[in-house]
Backbone bond lengths (Angstrom), bond angles and torsions (degrees), N, CA, C in turn:
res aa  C-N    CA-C-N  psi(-1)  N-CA   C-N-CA  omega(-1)  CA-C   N-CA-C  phi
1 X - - - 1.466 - - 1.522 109.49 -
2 X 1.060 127.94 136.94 1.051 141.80 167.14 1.920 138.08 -125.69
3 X 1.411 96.79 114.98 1.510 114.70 -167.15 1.476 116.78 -67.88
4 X 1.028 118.10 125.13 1.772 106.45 -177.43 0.946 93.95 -95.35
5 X 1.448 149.01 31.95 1.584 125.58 142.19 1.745 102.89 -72.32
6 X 1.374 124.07 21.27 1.340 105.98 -168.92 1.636 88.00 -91.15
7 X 1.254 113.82 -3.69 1.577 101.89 -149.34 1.713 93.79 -104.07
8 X 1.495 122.55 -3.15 1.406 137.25 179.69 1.799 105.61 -70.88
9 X 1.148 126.12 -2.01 1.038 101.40 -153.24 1.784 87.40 -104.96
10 X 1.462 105.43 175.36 1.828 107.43 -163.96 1.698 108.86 -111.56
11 X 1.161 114.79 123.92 1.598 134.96 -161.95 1.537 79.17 -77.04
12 X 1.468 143.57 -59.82 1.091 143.30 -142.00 1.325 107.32 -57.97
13 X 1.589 111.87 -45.20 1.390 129.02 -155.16 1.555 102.43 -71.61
14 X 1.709 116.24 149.88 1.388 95.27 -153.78 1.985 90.29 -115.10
15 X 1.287 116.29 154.87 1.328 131.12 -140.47 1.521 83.48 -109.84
16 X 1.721 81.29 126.45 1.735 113.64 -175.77 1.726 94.72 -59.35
17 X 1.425 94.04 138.49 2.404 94.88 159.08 1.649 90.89 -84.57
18 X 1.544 84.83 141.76 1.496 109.76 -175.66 1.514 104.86 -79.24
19 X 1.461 116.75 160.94 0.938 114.21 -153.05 1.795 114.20 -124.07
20 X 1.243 137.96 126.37 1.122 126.35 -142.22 1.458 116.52 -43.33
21 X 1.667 146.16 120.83 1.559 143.85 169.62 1.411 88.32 122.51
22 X 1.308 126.76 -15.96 1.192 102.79 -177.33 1.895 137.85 -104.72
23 X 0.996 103.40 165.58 1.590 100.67 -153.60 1.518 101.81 -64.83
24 X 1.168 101.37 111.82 2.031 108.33 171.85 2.056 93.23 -86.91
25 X 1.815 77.25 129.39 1.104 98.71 161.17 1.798 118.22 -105.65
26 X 1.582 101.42 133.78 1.767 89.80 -176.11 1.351 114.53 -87.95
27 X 1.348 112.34 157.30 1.398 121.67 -167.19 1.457 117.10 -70.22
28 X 1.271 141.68 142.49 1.360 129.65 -171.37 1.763 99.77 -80.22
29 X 1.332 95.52 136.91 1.610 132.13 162.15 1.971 98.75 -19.83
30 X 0.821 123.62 139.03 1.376 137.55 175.18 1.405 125.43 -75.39
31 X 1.348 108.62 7.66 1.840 128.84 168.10 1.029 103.44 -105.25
32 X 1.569 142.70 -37.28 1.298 157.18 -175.54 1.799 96.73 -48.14
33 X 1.585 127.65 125.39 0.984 135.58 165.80 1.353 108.27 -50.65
34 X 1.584 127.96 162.87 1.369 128.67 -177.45 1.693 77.50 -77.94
35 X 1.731 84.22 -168.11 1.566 117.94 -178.73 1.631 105.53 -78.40
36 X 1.206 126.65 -40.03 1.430 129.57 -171.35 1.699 102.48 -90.65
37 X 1.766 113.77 -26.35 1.350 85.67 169.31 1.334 121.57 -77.72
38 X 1.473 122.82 -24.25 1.350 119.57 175.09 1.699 125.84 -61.44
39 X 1.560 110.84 -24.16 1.358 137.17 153.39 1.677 107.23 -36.28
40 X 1.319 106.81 -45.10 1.526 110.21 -164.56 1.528 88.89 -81.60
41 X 1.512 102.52 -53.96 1.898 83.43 -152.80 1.498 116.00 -89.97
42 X 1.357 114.60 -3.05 1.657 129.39 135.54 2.031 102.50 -26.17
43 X 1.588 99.69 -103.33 1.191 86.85 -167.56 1.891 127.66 -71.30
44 X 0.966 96.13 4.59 1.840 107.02 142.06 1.753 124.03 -32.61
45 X 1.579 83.56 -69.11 1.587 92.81 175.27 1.016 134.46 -78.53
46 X 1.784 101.16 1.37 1.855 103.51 -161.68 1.878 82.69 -105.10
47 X 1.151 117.12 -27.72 1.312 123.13 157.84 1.752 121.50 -30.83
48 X 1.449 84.37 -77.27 1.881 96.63 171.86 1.616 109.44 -48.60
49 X 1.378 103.69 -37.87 1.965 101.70 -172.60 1.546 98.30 -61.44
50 X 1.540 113.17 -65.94 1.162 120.95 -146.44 1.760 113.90 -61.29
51 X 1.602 101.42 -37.05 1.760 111.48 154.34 1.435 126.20 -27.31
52 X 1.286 112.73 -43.14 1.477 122.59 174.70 0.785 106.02 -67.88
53 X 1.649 153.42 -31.49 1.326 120.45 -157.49 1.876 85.90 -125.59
54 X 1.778 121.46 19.32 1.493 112.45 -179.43 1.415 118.57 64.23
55 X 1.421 117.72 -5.62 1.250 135.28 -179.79 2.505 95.88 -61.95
56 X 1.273 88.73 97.48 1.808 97.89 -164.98 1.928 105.25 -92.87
57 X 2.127 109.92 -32.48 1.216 81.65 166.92 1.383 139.39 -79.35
58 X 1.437 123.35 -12.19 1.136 168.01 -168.24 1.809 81.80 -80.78
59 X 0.997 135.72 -66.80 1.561 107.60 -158.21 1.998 101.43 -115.85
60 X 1.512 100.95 20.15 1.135 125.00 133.23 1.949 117.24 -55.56
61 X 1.440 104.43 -72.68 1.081 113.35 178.44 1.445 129.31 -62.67
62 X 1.185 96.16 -9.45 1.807 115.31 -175.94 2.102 96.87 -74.21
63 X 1.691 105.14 -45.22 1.520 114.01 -158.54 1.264 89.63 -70.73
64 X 1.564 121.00 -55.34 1.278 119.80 -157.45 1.511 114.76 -62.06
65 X 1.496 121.64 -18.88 1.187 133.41 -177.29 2.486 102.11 -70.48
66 X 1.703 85.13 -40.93 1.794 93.71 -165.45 1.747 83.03 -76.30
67 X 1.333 126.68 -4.16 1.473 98.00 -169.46 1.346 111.44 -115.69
68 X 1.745 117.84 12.29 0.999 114.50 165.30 1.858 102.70 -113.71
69 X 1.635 137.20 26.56 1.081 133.50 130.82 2.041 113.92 -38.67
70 X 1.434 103.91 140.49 1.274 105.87 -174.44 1.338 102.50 -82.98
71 X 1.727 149.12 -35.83 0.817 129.83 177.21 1.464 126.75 -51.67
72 X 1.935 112.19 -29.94 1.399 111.87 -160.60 1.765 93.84 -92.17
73 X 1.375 112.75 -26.72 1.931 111.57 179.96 1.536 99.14 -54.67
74 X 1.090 128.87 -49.02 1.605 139.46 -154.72 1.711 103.44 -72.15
75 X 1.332 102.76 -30.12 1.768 97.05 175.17 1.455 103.46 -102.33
76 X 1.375 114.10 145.16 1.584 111.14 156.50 1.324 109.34 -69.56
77 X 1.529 112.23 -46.09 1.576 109.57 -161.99 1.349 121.18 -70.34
78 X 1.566 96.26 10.62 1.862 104.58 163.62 1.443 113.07 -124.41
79 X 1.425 123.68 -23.10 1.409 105.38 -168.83 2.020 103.71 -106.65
80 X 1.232 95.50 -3.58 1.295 101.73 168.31 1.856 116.38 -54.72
81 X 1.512 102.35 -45.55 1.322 126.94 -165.72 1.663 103.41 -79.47
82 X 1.565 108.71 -31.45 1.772 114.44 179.05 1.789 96.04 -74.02
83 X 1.087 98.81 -46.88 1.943 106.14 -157.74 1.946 92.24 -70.76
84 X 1.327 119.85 -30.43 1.174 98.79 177.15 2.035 119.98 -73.74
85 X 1.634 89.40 -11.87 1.296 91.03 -162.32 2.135 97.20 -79.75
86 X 1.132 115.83 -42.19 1.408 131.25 -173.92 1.770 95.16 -49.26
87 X 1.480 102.43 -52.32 1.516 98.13 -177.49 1.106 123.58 -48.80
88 X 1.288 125.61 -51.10 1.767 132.58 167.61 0.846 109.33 -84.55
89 X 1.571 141.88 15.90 1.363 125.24 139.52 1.490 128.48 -91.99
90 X 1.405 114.31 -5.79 1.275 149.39 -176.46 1.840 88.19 -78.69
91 X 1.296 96.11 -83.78 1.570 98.49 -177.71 1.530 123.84 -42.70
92 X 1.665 114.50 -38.48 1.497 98.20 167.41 1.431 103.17 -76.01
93 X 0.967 153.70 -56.75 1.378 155.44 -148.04 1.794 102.54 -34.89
94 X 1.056 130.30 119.66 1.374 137.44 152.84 1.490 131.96 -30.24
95 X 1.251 124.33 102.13 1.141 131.76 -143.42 1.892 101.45 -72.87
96 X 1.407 109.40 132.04 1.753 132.53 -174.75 1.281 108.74 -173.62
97 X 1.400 114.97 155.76 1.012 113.81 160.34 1.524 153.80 -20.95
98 X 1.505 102.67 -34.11 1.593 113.51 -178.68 1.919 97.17 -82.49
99 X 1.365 99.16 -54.05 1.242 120.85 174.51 2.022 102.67 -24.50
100 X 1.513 111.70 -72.64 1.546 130.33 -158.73 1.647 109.22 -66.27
101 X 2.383 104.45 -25.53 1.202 88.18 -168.85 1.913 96.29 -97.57
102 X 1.244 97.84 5.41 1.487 79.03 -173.91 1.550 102.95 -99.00
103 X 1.725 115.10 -4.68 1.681 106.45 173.84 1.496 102.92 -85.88
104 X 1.592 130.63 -9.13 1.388 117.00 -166.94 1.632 79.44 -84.72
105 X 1.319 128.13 -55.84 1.793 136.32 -159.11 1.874 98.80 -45.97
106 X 1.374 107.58 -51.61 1.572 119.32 171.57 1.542 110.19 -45.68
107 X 1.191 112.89 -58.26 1.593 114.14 172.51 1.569 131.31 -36.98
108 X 1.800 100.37 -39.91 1.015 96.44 -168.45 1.383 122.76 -107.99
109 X 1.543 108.15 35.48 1.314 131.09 -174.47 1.351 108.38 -97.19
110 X 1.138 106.94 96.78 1.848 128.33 171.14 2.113 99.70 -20.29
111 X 0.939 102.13 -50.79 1.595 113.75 -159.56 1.750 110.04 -66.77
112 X 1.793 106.00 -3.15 1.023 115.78 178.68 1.310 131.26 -65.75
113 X 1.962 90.01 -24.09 2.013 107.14 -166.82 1.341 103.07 -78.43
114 X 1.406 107.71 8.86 1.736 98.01 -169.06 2.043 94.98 -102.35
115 X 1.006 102.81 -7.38 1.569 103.48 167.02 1.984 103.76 -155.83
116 X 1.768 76.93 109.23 2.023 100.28 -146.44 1.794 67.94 -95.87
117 X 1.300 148.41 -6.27 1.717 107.50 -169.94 1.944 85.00 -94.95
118 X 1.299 130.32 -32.72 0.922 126.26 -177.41 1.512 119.65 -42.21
119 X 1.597 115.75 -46.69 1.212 155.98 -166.89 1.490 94.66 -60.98
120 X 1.507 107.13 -55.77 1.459 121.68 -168.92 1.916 105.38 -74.67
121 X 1.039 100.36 -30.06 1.328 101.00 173.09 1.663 130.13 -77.52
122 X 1.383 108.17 -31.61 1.556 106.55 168.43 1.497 104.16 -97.46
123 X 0.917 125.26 -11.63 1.868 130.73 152.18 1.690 97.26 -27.47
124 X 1.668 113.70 -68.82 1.355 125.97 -125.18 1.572 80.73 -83.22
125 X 1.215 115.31 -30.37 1.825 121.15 -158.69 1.726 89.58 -76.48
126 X 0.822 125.46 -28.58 1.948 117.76 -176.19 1.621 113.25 -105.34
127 X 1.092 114.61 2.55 1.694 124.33 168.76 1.677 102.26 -99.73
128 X 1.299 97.67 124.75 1.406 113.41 -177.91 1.314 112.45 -79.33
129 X 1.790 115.35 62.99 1.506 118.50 176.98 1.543 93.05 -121.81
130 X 1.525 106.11 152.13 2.011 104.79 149.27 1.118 95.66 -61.40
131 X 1.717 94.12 135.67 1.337 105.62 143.09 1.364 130.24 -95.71
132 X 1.289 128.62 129.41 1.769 121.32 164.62 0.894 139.08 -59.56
133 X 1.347 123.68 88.95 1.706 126.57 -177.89 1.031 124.82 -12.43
134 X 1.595 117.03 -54.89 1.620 128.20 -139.30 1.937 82.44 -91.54
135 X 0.859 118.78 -59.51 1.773 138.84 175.90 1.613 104.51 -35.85
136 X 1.400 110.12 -62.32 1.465 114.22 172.86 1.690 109.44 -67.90
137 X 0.938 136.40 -28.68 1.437 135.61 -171.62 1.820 101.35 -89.23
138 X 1.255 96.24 -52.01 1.926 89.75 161.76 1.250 107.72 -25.08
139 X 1.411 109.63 -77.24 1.794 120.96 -136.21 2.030 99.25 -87.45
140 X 1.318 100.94 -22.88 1.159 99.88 -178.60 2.029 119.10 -87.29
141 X 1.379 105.55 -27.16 1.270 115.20 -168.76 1.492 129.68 -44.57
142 X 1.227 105.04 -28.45 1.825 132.93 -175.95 1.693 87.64 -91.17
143 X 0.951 145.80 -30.45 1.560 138.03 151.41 1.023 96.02 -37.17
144 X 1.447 110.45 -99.82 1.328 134.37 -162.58 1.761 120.42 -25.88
145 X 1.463 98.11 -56.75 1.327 97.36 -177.69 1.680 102.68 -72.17
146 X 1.272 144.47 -20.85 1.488 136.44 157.46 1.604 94.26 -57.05
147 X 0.820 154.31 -26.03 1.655 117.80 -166.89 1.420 101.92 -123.58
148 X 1.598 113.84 -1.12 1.604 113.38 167.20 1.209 128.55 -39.38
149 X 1.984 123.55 -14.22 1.286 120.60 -175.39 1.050 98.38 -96.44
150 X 2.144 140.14 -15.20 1.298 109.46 172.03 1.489 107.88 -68.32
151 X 1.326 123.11 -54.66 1.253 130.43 175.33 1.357 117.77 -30.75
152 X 1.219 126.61 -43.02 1.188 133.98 -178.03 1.815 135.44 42.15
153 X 1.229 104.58 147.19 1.420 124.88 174.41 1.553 96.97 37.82
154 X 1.360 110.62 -146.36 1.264 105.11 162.21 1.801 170.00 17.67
155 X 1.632 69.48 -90.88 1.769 97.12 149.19 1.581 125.98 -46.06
156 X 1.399 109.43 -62.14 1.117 126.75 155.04 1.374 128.36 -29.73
157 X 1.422 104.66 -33.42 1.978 109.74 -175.93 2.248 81.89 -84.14
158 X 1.112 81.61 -59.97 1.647 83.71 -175.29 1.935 125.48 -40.64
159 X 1.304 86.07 -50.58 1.806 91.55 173.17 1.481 101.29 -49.37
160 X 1.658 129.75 -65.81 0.710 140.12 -171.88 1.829 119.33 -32.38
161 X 0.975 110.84 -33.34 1.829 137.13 -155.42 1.925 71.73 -108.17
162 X 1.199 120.23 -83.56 1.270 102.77 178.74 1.369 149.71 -12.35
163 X 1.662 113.38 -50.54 0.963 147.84 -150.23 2.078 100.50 -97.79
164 X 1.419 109.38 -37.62 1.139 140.56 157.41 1.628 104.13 -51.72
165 X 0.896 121.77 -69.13 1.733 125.11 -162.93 1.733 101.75 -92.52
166 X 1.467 122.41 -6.35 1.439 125.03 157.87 1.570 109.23 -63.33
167 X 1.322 89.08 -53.99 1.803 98.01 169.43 1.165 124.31 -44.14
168 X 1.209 128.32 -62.23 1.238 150.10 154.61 1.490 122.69 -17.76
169 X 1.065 105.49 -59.11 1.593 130.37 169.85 1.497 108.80 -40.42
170 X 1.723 79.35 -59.28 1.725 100.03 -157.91 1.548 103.73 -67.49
171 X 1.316 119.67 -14.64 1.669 117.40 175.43 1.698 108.52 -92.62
172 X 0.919 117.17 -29.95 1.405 117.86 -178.39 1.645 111.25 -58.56
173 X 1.690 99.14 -62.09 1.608 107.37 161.64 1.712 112.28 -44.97
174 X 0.989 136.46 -77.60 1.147 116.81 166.42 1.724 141.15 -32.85
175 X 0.751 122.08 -58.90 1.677 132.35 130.15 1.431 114.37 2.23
176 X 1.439 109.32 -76.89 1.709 126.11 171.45 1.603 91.97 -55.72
177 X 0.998 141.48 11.38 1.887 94.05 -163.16 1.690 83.13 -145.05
178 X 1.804 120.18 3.40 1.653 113.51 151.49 1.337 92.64 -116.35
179 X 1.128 141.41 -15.83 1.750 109.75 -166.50 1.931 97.57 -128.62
180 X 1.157 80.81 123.98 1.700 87.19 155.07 1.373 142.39 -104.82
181 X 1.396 98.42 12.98 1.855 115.41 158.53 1.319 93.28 -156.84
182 X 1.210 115.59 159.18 1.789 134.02 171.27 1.470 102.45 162.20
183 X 1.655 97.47 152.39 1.533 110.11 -156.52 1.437 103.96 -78.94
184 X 1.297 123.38 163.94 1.309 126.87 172.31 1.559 108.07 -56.27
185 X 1.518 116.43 -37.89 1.773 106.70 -160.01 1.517 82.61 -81.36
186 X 1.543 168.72 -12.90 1.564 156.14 -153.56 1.585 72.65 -105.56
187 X 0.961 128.08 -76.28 1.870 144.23 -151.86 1.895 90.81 -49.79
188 X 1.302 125.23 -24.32 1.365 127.12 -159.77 1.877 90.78 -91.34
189 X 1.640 91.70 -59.82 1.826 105.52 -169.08 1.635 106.61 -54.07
190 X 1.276 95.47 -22.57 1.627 87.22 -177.90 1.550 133.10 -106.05
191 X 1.546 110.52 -3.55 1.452 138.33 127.13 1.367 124.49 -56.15
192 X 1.342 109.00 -36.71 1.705 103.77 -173.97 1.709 121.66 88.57
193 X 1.185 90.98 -5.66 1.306 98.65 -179.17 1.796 125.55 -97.07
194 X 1.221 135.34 165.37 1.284 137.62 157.58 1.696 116.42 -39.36
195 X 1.063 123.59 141.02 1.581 123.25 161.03 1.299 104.19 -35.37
196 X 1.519 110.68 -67.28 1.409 112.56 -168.46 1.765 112.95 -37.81
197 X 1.416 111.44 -75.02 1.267 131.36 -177.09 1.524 103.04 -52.61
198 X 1.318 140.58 -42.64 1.555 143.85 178.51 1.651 99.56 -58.04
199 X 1.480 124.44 -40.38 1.174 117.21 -176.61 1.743 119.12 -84.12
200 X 1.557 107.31 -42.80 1.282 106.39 154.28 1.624 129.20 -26.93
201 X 1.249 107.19 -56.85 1.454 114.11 -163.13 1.361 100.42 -80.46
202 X 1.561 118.47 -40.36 1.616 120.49 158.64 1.904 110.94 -33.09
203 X 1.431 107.11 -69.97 1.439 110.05 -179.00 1.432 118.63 -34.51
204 X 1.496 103.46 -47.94 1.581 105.98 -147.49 1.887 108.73 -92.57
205 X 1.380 89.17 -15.82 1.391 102.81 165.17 1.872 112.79 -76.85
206 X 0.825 118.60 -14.05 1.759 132.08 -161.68 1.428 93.91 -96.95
207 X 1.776 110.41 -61.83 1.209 110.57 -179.00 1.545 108.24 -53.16
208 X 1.411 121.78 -48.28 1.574 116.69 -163.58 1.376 104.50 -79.97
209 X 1.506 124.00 20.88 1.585 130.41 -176.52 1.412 124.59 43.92
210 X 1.621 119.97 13.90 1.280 143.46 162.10 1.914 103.28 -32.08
211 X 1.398 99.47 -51.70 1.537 100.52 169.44 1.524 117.72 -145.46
212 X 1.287 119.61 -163.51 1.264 122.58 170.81 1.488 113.08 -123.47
213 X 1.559 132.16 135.49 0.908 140.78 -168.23 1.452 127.15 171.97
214 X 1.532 114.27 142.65 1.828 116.63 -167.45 1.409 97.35 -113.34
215 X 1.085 125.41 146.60 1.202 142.94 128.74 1.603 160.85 -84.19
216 X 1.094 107.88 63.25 1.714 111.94 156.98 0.848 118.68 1.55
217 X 1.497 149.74 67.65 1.713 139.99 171.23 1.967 110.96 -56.25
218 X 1.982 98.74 -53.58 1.536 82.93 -173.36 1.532 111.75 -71.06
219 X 1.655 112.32 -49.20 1.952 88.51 169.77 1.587 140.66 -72.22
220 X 1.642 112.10 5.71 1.162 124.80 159.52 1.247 110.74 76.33
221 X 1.785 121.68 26.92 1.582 137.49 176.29 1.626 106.88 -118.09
222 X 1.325 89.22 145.40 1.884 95.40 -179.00 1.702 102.93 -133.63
223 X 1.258 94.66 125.04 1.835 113.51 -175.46 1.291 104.11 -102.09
224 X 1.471 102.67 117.09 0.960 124.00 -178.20 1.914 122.39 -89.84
225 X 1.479 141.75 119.42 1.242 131.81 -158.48 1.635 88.00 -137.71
226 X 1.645 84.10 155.23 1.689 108.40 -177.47 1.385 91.94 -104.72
227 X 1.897 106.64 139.64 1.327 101.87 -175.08 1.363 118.40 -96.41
228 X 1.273 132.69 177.38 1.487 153.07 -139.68 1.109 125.67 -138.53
229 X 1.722 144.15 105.73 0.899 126.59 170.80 1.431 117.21 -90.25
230 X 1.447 117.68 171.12 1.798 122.77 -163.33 1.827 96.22 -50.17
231 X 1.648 131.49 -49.94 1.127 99.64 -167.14 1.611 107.54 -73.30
232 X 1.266 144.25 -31.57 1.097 146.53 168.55 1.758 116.38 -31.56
233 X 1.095 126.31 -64.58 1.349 135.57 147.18 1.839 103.49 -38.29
234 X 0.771 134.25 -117.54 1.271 116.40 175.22 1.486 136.94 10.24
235 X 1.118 117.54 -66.58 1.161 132.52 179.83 1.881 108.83 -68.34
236 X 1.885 104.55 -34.06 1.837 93.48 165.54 1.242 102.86 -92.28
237 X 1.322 142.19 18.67 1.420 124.21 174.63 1.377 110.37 -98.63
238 X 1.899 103.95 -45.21 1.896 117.37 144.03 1.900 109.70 -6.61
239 X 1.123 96.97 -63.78 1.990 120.21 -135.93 1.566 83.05 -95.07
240 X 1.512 147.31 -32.28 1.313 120.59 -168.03 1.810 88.76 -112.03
241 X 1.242 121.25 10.13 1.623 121.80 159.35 1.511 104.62 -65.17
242 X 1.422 101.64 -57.96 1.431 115.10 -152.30 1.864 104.03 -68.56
243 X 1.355 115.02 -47.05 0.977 100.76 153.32 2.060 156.02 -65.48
244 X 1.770 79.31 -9.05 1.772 90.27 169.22 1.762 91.87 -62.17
245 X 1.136 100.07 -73.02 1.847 118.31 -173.82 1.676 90.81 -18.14
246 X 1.493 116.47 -75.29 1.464 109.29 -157.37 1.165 112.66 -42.66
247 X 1.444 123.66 -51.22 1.925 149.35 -162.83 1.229 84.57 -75.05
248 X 1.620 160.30 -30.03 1.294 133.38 169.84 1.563 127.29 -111.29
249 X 2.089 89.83 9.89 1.564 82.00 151.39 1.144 114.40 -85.89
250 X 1.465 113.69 -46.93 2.219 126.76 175.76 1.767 87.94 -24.26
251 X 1.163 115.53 -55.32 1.504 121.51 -152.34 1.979 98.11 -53.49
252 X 0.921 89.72 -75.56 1.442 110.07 179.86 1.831 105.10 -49.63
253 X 1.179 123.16 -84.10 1.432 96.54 167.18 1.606 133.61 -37.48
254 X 1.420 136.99 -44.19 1.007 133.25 169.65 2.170 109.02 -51.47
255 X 1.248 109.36 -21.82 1.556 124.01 -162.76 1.665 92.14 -61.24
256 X 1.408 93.71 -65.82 1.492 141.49 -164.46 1.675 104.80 -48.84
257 X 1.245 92.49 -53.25 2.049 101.73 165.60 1.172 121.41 -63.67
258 X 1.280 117.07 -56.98 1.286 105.48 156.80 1.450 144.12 -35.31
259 X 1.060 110.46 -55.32 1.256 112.74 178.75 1.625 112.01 -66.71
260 X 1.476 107.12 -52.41 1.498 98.43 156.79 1.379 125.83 -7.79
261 X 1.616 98.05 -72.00 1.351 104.94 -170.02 1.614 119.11 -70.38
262 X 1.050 101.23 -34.06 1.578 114.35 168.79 1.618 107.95 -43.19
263 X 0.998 124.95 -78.24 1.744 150.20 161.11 2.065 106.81 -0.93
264 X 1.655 74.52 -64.39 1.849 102.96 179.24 1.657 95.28 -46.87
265 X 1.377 107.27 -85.30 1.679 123.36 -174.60 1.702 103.13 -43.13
266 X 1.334 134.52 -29.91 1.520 119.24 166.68 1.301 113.44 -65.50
267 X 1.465 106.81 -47.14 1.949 109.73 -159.42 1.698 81.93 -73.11
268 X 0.810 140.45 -52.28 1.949 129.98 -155.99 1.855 82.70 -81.44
């Protein structure tokens, strides 16, 4: 097994003389790659692994690791080619937490303005608008097919289909976060998609707990809810107690007057 904190440590820093009893380590052989090239072809391979299983934030995290090596930051004509690759792996990557903080961290990388459609593209993924498939696949496609040979063969047909249902995702979440009921056929028109397929992607997002949400099949509405942790629940079950209590003290005092007054109007 091997730890990539081995690859943290600093070439610059200059190496203490050892000190008598203590364990000399010998210097590696002069064919031996440095420390940062093995850095590269380390996550090289974790690259090739992680391809197999489509696993994209994961070899997301593999680039971003080769693109903060100092040799590849110092050239454009290399880290241009890493930073484009993180971006579309960012975008397929399945939207979570690790996923959101490493596209806001991507954003705010100065080195981005030097490829502004990229820029414009993880822009669109953190602005709470639909996006339009057909519109985004226009303007983006002549990308795509330039970097289709890292992606390659296959994969490539797949990212593609991926990249499609990222979209997808990414409107539904939006969707959830202005409406908290709307019918399946508005929820469909504004995906673009079939009922069928609008509800699918509803399901499979529900199942993968991406969000929270019910569905109505016979009235054809889906309620959408923000989720809750145990003190959250608590604290509104607290808050609509406290108000039963108030509404059946009002109750009881208003009871109480009455009769009062009732009492009055017998004795006179």
């Amino acid at each position: 097994k091997i730890s990539p904190r081995v690859f943290d440590a600093d070439p610059s820093k200059e190496k203490k003389k050892p000190k008598e009893g203590d364990n000399i380590v010998q210097e590696a052989p002069a064919e031996i790659p440095s420390l940062l090239e093995l850095k590269r072809i380390y996550y090289e391979l974790m690259i090739r692994y992680y391809s197999h299983n489509n696993d994209y934030l994961e070899i997301c995290r593999c680039y971003k690791s080769i693109y903060e090596i100092p040799s590849i930051k110092e050239d454009p004509s290399k880290w241009i080619p890493v930073l484009r690759k993180i971006c579309w792996y960012l975008v397929l990557a399945p939207h979570d937490p690790m996923q959101s903080s490493l596209l806001n961290a991507t954003l705010e990388d100065k080195n981005l303005s030097e490829i502004p459609n990229f820029r414009l593209l993880l822009k669109q993924l953190v602005t709470m608008e639909v996006i339009q498939w057909t519109s985004l696949w226009e303007f983006f496609k002549d990308e795509y097919a330039n970097e289709k040979n890292f992606l390659g063969g296959a994969l490539g047909d797949k990212a593609a289909e991926d990249l499609k249902l990222r979209i997808i995702e990414h409107n539904i979440l939006v969707v959830s976060k202005y409406y908290s009921r709307i019918t399946l056929k508005r929820l469909a028109d504004l995906l673009c998609l079939s009922l069928q397929e609008a509800e699918k992607h509803l399901s499979d997002m529900v199942n993968s707990k991406s969000l929270i949400a019910k569905i109505d099949r016979p009235m054809g509405v889906v309620c959408f809810r923000t989720a809750q942790d145990s003190n959250g629940i608590l604290n509104s079950w607290a808050a609509n107690l406290e108000k039963l209590l108030d509404l059946v003290e009002k109750s009881c005092h208003q009871i109480h007057k009455e009769t009062m007054i009732h009492k009055a109007v017998l004795k006179a």
